[in-house]
N, C-alpha and C positions, 0 to 999 in steps of 0.2 A: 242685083248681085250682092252678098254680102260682102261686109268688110275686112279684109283678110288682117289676121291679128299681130302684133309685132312682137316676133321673136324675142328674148331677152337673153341676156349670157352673164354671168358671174365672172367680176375682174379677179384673179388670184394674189394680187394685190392686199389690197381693200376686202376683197369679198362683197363689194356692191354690187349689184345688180344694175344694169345698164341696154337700152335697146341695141340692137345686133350690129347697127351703121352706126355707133357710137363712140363703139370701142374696137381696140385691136386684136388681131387675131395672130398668134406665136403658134408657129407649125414645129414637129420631128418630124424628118423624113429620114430617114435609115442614118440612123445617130446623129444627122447636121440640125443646130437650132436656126431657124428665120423666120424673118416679118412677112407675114401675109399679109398684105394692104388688099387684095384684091377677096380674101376669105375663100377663095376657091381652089387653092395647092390641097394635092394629095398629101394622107400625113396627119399625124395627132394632132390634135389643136389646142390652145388653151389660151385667155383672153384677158389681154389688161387694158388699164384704163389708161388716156392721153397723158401718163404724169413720170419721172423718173422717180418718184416721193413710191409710187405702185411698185415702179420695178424693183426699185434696190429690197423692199419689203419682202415682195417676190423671193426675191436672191437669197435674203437672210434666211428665211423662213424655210426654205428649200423647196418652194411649192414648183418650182420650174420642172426639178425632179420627181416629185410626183405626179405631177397633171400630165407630165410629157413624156416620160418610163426613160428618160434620159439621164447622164450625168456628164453634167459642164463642168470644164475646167476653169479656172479662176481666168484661162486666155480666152475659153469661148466665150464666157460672161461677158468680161470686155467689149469684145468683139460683137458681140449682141448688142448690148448696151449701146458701142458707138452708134450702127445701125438704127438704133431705136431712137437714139436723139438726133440723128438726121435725120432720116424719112416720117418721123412721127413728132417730132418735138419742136423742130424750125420749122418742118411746113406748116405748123399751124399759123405760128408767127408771120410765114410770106403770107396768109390768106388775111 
């Protein structure tokens, strides 16, 4: 059987390229922004890298708003953001 090839995604970040289990996946689902850890939510997607140095970049740049047809408020950011350095930034650290 062949070897099935490893998908790649573009951090919006950075603009790196990184394999699919690498990095994270940021869903819209009917105007709400959140973390996809599991990559399988219904919902735009759009994909950064394990860093908050990605996200703030992200933020500034307004790439949230374009990749995801959404617009954050300076609370949703926040509120993103916490999310994102819990579930993605300390768990690295517990592993």
């Amino acid at each position: 059987m062949p070897e099935r090839k490893t998908p790649f995604r573009r951090c919006i970040g950075c603009m790196t390229s990184f394999p699919k289990n690498e990095i994270v996946r940021i869903v819209a689902v009917d105007g709400t922004v959140a973390i996809d850890l599991s990559g399988n939510k219904n919902g735009r997607g759009a994909y950064l890298c394990r860093s908050l140095e990605c996200f703030d970049m992200a933020v500034k740049k307004r790439r949230f708003s374009y990749s995801l047809g959404v617009t954050m408020t300076p609370e949703e950011t926040a509120s993103v953001r916490e999310e994102f350095e819990k579930t993605v930034i300390n768990a690295e650290v517990d592993l």
